[in-house]
C-alpha positions in Angstrom: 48.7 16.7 -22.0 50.1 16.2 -25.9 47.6 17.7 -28.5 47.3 14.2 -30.0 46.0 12.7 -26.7 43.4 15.5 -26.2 42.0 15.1 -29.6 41.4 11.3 -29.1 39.9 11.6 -25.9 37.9 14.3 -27.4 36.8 12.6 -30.4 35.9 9.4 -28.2 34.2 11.7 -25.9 32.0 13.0 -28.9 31.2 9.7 -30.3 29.9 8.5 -27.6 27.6 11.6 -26.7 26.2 10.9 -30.6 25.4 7.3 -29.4 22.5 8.5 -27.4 20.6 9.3 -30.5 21.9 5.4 -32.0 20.3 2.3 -32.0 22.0 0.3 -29.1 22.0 -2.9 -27.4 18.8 -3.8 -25.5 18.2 -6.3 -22.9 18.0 -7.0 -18.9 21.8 -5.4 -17.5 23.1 -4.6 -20.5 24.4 -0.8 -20.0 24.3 1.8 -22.6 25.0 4.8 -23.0 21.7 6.1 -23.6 20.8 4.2 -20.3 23.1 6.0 -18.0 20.8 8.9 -18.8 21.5 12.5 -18.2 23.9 12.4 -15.2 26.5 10.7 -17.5 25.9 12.8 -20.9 26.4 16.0 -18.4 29.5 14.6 -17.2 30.6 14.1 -20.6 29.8 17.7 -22.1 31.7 19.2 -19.0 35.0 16.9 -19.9 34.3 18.5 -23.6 34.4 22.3 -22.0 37.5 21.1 -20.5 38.9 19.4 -23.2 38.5 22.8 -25.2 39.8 24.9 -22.5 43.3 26.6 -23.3 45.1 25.6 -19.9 45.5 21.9 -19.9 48.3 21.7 -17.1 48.1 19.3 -14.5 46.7 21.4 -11.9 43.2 21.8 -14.1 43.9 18.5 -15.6 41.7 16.4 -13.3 38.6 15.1 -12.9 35.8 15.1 -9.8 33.6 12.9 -11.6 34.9 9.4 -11.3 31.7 8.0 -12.7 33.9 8.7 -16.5 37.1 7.1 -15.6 35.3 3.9 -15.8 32.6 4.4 -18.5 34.5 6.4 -21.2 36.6 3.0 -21.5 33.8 0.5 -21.1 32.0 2.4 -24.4 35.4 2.7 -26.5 36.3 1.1 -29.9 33.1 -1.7 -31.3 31.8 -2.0 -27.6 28.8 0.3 -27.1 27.5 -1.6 -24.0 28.5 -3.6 -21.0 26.6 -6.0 -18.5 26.0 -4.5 -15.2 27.9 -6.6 -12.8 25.0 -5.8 -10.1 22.5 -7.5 -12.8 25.4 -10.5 -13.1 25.5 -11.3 -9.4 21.4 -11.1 -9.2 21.2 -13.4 -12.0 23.2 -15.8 -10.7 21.3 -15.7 -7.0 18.0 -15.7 -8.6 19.4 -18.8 -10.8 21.0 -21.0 -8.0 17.9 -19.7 -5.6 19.9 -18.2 -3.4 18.0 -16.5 -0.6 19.4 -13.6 1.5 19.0 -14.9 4.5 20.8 -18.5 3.3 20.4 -21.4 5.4 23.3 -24.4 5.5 22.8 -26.2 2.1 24.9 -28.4 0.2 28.1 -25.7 -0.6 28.5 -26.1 3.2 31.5 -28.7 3.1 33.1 -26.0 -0.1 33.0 -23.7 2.3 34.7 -25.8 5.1 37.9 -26.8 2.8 40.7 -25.7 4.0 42.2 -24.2 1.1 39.6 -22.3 0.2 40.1 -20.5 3.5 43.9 -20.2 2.8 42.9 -19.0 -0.2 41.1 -16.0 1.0 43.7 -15.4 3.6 46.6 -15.1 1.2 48.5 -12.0 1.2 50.3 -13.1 -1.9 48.7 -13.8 -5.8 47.6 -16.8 -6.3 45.3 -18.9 -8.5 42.4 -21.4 -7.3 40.6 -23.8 -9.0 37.4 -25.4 -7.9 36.7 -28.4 -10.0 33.2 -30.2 -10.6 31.3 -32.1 -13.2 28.1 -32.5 -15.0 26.3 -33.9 -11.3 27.9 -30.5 -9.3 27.4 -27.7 -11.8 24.4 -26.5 -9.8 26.7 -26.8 -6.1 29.4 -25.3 -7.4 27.4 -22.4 -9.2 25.5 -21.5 -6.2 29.2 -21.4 -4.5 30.7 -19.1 -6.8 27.7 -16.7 -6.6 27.5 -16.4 -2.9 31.3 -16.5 -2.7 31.2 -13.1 -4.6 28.9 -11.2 -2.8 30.1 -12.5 0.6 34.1 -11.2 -0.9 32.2 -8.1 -2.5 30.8 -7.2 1.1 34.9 -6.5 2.5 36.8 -6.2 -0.8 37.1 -5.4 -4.2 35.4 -8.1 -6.3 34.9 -8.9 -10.5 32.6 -11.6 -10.8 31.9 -13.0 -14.3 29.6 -16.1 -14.9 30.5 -16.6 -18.2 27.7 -18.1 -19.6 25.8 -14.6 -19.7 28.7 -13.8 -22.3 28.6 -16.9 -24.2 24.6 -17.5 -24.6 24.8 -13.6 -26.1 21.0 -14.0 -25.0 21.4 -10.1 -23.2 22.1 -8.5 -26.3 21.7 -9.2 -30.1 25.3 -7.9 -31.1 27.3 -10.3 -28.6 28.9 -13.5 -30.0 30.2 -16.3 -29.0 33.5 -16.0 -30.9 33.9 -12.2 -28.8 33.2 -13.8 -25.4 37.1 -14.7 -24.3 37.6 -10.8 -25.3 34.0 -10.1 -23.4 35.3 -11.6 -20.2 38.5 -10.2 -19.9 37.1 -6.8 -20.7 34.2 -7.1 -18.1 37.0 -7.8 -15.2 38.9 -4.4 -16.8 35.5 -2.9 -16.1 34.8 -4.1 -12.6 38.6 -3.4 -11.8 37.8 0.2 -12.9 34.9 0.8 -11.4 36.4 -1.1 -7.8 39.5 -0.2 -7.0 39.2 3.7 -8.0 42.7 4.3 -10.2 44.1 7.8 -9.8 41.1 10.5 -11.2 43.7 12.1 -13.8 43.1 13.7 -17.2 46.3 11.6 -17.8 45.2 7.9 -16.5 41.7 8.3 -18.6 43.6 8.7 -22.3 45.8 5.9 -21.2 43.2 3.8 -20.7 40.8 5.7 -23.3 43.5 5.0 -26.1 44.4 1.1 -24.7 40.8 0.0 -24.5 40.1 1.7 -28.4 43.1 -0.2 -29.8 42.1 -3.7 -27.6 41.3 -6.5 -30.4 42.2 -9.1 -28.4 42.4 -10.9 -25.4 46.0 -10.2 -24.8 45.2 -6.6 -25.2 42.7 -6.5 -22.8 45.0 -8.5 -20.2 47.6 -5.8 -20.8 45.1 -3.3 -19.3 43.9 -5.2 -17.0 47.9 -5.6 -15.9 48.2 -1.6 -16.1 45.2 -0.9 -14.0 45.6 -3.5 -10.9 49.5 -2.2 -11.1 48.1 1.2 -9.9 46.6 -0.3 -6.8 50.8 0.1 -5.5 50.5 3.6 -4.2 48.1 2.3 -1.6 50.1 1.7 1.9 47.9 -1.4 3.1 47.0 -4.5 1.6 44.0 -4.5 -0.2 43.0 -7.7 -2.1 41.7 -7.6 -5.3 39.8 -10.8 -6.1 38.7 -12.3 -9.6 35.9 -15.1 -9.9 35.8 -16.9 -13.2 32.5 -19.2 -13.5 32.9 -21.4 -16.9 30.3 -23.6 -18.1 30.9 -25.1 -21.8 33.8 -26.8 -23.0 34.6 -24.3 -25.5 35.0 -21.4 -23.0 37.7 -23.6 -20.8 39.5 -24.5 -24.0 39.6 -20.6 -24.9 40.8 -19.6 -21.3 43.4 -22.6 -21.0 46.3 -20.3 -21.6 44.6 -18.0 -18.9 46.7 -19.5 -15.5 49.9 -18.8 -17.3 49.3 -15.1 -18.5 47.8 -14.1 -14.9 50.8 -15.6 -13.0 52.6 -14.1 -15.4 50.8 -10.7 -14.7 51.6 -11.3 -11.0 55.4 -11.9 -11.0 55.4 -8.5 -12.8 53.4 -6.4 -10.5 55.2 -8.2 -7.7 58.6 -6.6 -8.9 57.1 -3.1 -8.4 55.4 -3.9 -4.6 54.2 -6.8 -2.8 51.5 -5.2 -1.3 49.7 -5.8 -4.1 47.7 -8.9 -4.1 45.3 -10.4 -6.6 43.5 -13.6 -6.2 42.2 -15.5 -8.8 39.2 -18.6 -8.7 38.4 -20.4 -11.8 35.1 -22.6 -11.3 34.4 -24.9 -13.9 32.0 -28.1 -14.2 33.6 -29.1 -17.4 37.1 -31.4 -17.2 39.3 -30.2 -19.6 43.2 -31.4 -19.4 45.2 -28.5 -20.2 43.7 -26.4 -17.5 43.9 -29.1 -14.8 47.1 -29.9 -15.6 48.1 -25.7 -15.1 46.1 -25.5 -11.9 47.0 -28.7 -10.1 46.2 -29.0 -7.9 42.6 -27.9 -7.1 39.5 -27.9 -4.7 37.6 -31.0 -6.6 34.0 -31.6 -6.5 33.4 -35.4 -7.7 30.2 -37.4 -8.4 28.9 -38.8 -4.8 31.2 -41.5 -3.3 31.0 -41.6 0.5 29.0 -39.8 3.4 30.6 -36.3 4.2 31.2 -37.7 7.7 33.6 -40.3 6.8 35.9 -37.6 5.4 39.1 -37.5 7.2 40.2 -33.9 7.8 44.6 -34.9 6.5 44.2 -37.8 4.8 47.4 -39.9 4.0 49.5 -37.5 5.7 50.4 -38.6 9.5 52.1 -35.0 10.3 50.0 -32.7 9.3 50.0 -28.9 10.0 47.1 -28.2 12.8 47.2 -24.7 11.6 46.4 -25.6 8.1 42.6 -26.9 9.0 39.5 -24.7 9.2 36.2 -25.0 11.0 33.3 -23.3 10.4 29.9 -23.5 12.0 28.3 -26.7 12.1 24.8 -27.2 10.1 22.7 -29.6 9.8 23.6 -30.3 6.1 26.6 -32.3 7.4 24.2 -35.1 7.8 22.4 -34.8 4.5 25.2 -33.6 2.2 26.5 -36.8 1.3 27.2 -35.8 -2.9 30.5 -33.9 -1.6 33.9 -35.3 -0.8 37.4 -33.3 -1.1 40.3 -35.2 -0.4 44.4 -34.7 -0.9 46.5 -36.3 -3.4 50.2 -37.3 -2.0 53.6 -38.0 -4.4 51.7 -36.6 -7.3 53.9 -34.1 -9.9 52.8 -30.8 -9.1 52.7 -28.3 -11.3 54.6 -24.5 -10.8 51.2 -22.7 -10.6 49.9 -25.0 -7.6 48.9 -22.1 -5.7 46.7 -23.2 -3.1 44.5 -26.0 -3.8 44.2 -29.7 -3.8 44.4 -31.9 -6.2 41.8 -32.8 -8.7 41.8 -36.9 -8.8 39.6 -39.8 -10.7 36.2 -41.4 -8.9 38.7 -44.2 -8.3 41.6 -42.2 -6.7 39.0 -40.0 -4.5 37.4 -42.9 -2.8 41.0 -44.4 -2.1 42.1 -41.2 -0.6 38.6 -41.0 1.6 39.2 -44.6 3.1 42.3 -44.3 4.2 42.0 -44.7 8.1 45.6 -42.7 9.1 45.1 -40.7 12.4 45.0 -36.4 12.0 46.2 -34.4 14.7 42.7 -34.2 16.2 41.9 -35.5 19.6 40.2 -38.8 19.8 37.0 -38.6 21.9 37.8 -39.7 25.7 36.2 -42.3 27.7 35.7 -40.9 30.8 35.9 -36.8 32.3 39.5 -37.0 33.4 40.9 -36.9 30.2 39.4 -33.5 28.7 42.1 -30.9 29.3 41.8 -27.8 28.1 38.2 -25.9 30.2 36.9 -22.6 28.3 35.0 -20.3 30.1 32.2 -17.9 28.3 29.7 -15.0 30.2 27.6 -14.7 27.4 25.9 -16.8 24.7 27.2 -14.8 21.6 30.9 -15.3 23.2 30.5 -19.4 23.6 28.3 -19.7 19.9 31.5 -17.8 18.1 34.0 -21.0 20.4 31.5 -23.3 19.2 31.8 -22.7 15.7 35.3 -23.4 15.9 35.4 -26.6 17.0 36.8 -29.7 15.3 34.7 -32.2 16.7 31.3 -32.0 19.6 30.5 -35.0 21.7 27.6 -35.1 23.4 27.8 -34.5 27.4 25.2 -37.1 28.5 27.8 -39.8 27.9 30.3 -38.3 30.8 27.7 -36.8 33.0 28.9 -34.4 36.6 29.6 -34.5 39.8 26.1 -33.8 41.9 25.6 -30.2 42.8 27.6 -29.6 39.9 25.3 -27.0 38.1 27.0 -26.1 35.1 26.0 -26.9 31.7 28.8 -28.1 29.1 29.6 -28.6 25.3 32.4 -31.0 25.0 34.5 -30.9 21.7 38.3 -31.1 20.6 40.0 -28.5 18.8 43.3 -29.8 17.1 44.7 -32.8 20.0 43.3 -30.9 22.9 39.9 -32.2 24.9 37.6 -29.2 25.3 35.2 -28.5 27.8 33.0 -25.2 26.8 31.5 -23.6 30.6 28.8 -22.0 29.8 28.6 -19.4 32.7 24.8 -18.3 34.3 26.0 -14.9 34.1 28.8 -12.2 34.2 30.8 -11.3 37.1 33.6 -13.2 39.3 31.0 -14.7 41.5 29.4 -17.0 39.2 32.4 -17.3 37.6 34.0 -18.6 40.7 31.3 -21.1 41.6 31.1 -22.4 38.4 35.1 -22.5 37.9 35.0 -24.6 41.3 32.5 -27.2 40.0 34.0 -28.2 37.1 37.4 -28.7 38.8 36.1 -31.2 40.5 33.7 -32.7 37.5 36.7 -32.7 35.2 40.0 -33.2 37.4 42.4 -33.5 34.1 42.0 -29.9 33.2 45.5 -28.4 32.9 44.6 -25.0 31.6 41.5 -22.6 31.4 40.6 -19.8 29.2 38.4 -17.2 29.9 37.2 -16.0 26.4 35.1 -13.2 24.9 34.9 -9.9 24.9 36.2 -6.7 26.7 36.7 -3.2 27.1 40.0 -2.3 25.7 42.5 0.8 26.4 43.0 2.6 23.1 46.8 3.6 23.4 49.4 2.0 25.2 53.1 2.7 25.4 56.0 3.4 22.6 52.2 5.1 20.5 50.7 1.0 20.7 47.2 1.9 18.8 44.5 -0.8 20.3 41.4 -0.7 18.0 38.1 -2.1 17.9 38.1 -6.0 17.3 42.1 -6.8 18.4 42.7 -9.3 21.1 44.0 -8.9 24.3 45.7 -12.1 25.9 47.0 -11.7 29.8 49.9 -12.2 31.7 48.2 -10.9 34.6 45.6 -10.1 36.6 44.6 -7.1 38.5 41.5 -7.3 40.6 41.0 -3.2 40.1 37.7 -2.8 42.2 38.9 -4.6 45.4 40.0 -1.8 48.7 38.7 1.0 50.2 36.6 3.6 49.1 37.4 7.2 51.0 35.2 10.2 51.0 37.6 11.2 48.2 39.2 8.8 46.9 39.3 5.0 45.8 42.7 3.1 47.3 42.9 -0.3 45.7 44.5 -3.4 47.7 48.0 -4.0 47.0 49.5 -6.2 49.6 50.7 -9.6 48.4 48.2 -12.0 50.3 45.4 -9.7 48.3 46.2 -9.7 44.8 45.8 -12.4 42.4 48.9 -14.6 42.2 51.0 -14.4 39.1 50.0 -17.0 36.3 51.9 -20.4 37.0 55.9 -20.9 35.3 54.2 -23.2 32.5 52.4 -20.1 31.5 54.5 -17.4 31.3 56.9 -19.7 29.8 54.6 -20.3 27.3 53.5 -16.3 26.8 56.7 -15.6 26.3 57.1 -17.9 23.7 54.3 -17.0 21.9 55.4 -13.3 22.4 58.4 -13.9 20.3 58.3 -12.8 16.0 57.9 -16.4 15.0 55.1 -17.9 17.4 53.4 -14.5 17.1 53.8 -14.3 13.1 52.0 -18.0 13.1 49.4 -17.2 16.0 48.0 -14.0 13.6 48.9 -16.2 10.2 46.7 -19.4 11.8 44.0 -16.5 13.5 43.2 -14.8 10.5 42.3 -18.4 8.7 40.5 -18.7 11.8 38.5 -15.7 11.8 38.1 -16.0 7.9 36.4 -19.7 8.0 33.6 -17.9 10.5 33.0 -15.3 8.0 33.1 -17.5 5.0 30.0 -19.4 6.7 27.0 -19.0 4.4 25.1 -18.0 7.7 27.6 -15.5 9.5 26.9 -12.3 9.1 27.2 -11.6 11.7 30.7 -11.7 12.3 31.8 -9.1 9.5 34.4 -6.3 10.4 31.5 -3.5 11.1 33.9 -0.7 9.2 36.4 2.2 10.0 33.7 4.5 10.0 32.4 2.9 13.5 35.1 2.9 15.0 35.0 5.7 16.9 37.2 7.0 19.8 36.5 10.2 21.9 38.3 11.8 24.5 38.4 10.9 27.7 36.7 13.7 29.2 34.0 13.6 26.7 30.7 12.7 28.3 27.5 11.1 26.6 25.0 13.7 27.4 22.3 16.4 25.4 24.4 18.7 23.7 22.3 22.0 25.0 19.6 21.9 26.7 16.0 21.7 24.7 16.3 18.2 25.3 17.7 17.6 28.5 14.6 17.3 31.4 17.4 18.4 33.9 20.2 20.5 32.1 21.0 23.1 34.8 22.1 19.8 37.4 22.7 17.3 34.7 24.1 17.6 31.2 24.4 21.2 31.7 27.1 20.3 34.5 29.2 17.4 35.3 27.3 14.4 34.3 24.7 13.2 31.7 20.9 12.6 33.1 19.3 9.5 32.9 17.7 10.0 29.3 21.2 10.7 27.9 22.2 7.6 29.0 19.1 5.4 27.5 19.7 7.2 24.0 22.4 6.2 21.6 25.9 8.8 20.3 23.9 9.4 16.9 21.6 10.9 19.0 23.3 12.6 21.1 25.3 14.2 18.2 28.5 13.0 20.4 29.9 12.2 17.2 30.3 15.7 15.8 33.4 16.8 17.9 36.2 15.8 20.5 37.0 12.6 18.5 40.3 11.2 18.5 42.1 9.9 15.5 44.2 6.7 15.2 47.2 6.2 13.1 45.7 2.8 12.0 42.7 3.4 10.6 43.7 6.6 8.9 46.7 4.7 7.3 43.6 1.7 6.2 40.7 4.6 4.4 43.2 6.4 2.3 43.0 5.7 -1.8 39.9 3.4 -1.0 36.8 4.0 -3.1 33.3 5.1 -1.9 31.8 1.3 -2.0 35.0 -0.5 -0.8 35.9 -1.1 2.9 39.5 -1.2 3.8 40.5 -4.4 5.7 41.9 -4.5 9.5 43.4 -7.5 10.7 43.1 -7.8 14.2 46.5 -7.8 16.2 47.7 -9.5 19.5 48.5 -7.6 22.4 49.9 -9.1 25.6 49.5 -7.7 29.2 48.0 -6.9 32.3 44.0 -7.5 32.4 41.9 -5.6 34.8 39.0 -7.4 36.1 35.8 -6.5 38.5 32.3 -6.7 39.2 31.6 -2.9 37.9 31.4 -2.2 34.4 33.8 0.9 33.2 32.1 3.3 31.8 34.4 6.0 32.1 37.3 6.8 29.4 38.8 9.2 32.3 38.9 6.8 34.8 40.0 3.8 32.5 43.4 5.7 31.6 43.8 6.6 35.5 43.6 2.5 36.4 45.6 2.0 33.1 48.3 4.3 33.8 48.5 3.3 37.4 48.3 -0.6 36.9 49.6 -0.5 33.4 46.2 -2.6 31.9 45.5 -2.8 28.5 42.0 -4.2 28.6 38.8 -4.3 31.1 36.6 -7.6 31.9 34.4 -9.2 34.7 34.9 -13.0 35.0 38.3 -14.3 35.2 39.0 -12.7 38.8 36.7 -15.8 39.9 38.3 -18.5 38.0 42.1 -17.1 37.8 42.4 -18.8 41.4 41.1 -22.4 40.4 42.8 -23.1 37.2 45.8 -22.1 35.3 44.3 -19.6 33.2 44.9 -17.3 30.3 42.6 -14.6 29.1 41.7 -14.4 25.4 39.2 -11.4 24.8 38.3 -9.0 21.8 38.0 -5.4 22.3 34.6 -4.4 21.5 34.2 -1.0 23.3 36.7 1.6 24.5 35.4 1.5 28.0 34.0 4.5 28.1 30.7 6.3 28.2 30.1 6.0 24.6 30.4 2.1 24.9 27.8 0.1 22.3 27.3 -3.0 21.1 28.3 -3.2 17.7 31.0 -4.7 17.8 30.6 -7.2 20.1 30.0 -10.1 17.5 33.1 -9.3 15.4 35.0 -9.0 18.8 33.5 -12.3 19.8 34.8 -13.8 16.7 38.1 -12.4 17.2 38.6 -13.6 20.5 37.4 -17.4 19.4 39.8 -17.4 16.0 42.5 -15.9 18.5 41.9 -18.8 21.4 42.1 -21.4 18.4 45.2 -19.9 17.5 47.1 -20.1 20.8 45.9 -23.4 21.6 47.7 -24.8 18.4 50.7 -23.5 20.2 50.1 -24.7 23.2 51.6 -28.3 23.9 
């Protein structure tokens, strides 16, 4: 490091040790030095030792203590505080009364839009606007807030309502004239603190001297620029997202030349890799021209105009893309949120920095739009049983809820009625042109599967295909080193009934003569999976899947179906068993755990405490390729891929990792499941499950609400394929 450089960063380093003894900035979330307290000072007066130290080569010249890589900047130059973006995002709950648990309210039909969810499914830069007025401040407010803390949950994340800069009510030394410079340095701050640059001696003066010399907000988009640009060296995609909440006229008019400099900022970093990605929302409930006219078009929030259910999905447009729609879960806000209407503007000039949005148009216009009665691609409701087409077939209730949130439309099953001694119980729906009929299975296993599989053939004679959907037990490696992790889905082109012989004193000898084994799926299908097998079908299936599974998780009331982390997905060996490690716990060691097998308390008690965790574990190319360059509070993304192949199913749960690669290597299965040996018989059928355990002895349920998920965004998929 030059001798210059060293005595900046040691002079910076100094001054801001002396500003413990200062008067600084008070207020709720405003961060000082002083309020960092000694953990940061210490961390300081060690970079001073090293600072001073003779040998300044690279191999001393870095730092464990990333904690100053992000607040030596933040302090440099006039600025001797910052707002806690923790304190911002509370602030902005407690003001839009957002509750932790939320319940559908009015942002419900924000969340539905469709380009919101390609939005959050981009894997290119792109800019968003999200459009309101005086009437919508309060909707679009609440949005913006639990947007960035649902985002913040998976990915990196700067949220800044601007108003906390602008009212300068958190501190006495802020001013309106500094707040375009404020924001802009508050995202440099987040960036910091979110996507952890490389911890180098080096990287800190660059910044250190940058954010010292920063007078404007030019300057302060240059760094910004400079630090997202390091997020390159990371092999996977990992988003970095930007949420830009503006509330007076003055602070739109001061960001209006904002659109240009970040797409700007992304052709640039797009020259030196594309797997950098940054996504970009401006919210504002002030109409001002210049910015509309840079973002058009946009996600619009008008004054109210009609009832949300009069709101055609593709409005004016007669052809529309199936796979562009979302669907979230249904709430009952859909029939009281009648102050929200979105609609798309056709043969309108659209400007270069479009991005992904829709267009912001007049009361007048929007209500012209929303009347127009063209027909969408989605299925008009039938009059009679025979003409639903499509039969979907769930075992358990968190399986059919994660189906029934996808949805485009429900009808109400009263209206069709059964056959008698029909038992099942239905929910009827469309998704895209296709008539849906939900089973909803008593319980798990190909017998009830086969009854109920035979009664609704004959209560709906039209159906043409069935899909068993849900979740399974999935084989972890697979030929030419195929990794299968947690939450991927499996689709069949064939079954193997894998529990169906003869059981010897020694051995297990499965059926295998023709008349015993499940017929091959019809010509239509395998036609079809071979299709959808090919780059471009599969490349839409995961493009349309992922919007899929993003529009459950962007629900303001699904939790539940967020990626559970890397760090849960656990493999162990085959021969690993889930037993007492040694024997002060085991009431049977000598003949159980001590031996061959675990005893029966092992097998009530979960792997964290059974230590199974602590050794034998095997590691996957994938998720070791996803954690690396990821900070401590982020969690890398992984998308769920398709794999096609034989399905084993039985009445027998496996439980066995030893005995799951013996039936996989002899049958050549990739997954594990129970129903569709009773309905693969009575209907053309295609299995569409999520891997949510490695069928093995260590088998939990964690994962069996993401793998739910996966399955239903993964069945929405295909059927858009599916003529």
């Amino acid at each position: 490091m030059e001798a210059s450089g060293v005595t900046l960063l040691r002079d910076e380093v100094q001054r801001q040790i002396s500003l413990v003894h200062n008067h600084e900035p008070q207020g709720s979330g405003v961060v000082t030095v002083s309020k960092l307290g000694a953990e940061y000072i210490s961390a300081l007066q060690k970079l001073i030792q090293q600072l001073t130290a003779e040998d300044l080569s690279p191999s001393r010249a870095v730092m464990l203590d990333h904690l100053l890589l992000w607040n030596i900047p933040s302090f440099c130059g006039p600025y001797h505080f910052y707002l806690d973006s923790s304190y911002m995002r509370e602030s902005a709950a407690s003001r839009y009364h957002l509750k932790p648990d939320p319940s559908p309210t009015f942002t419900d039909v924000i969340w539905r839009h469709p380009q919101l969810t390609s939005w959050l499914a981009t894997e290119s830069s792109t800019l968003l606007l999200l459009q309101g007025d005086n009437n919508s401040s309060t909707r679009i407010g609440a949005f913006g807030a639990r947007l960035a803390e649902h985002i913040g949950k998976r990915q990196p994340v700067a949220y800044v309502p601007t108003n906390m800069i602008e009212d300068g009510k958190q501190c006495e030394f802020m001013s309106p004239d500094m707040a375009p410079i404020q924001i802009i340095r508050h995202i440099v701050i987040q960036a910091l603190r979110r996507i952890r640059p490389p911890n180098s001696m080096k990287m800190l003066l660059e910044i250190t001297r940058a954010a010292g010399a920063a007078t404007t907000s030019d300057n302060w988009f240059d760094i910004l620029e400079g630090v997202l640009a390091l997020t390159v060296s990371s092999r996977i995609l990992l988003p970095f997202n930007i949420i830009l909440h503006f509330e007076s006229i003055q602070a739109v008019q001061n960001a209006q030349t904002w659109p240009q400099r970040f797409q700007t900022m992304f052709e640039r970093i797009r020259k030196i890799s594309s797997r950098t990605v940054i996504r970009v929302m401006f919210i504002s409930s002030r109409s001002v021209a210049p910015l509309e006219n840079m973002l058009d078009p946009a996600i619009s929030c008008p004054p109210p105009t009609l009832p949300i259910n009069s709101i055609r999905p593709f409005p004016n447009n007669p052809n529309p893309n199936p796979r562009t729609s979302t669907s979230v879960p249904p709430s009952r806000s859909e029939e009281t949120s009648s102050d929200i209407c979105f609609h798309e503007e056709t043969g309108k000039r659209q400007s270069p920095l479009k991005a992904n949005s829709l267009s912001n148009l007049n009361h007048r216009e929007s209500t012209a739009a929303l009347v127009d009665t063209s027909t969408a691609r989605i299925a008009s409701q039938p009059n009679e049983r025979r003409e639903f087409n499509i039969a979907i077939f769930c075992a358990l209730q968190l399986e059919a809820d994660a189906v029934i949130c996808l949805l485009d439309q429900k009808w109400g099953s009263r209206k069709y009625g059964k056959v008698d001694f029909d038992d099942n119980h239905y929910t009827l729906g469309a998704i895209g042109i296709h008539k849906i009929v939900l089973v909803h299975l008593p319980g798990m296993g190909k017998v009830d599967a086969s009854r109920s599989a035979s009664s609704c053939r004959i209560s709906f004679p039209g159906i043409r295909l069935a899909l068993v959907v849900g979740i399974c037990g999935g084989v972890p490696f697979g030929p030419g080193k195929v990794e299968r992790v947690l939450g991927d889905v499996v689709i069949s082109n064939g079954l193997v009934q894998y529990d169906f012989g003869r059981q010897f004193p020694s051995l297990f000898k499965r059926k295998r003569t023709l008349h015993e084994n499940h017929s091959r799926p019809a010509s239509e299908i395998r036609s079809f999976l071979a299709r959808l097998g090919g780059r471009e079908a599969r490349m839409r299936a995961l493009n349309a899947a992922r919007q899929y599974l993003l529009s459950l998780q962007t629900a303001e009331n699904a939790a539940i179906y967020q990626y559970p982390g890397v760090n849960k997905d656990i493999l162990h060996e085959p021969s690993s068993l889930h037993k007492h490690p040694d024997a002060s716990k085991c009431p049977d060691w000598e003949h159980t755990c001590g031996s061959v097998r675990a005893c029966d308390a092992a097998q009530a008690l979960d792997c964290h405490s059974l230590s199974c965790h602590s050794g034998r574990l095997v590691t996957r190319q994938r998720l070791k390729i996803s954690e690396q360059g990821l900070s401590e509070d982020t969690s890398p993304i992984i998308y769920p891929e398709m794999h096609i192949g034989t399905v084993a199913s039985g009445d027998k749960v496996m439980k066995s990792g030893e005995e799951r690669d013996k039936v996989s290597k002899e049958e050549g299965i990739i997954a594990f499941e129970m129903e569709a040996s009773g309905i693969w018989e009575n209907f053309p059928c295609i299995i569409i499950k999520g891997i949510c355990d490695y069928a093995d002895c260590h088998k939990n349920k964690i994962w069996q609400d993401y793998a739910a998920a996966t399955a239903a965004a993964y069945m929405k998929a295909v059927l858009d394929e599916w003529d």
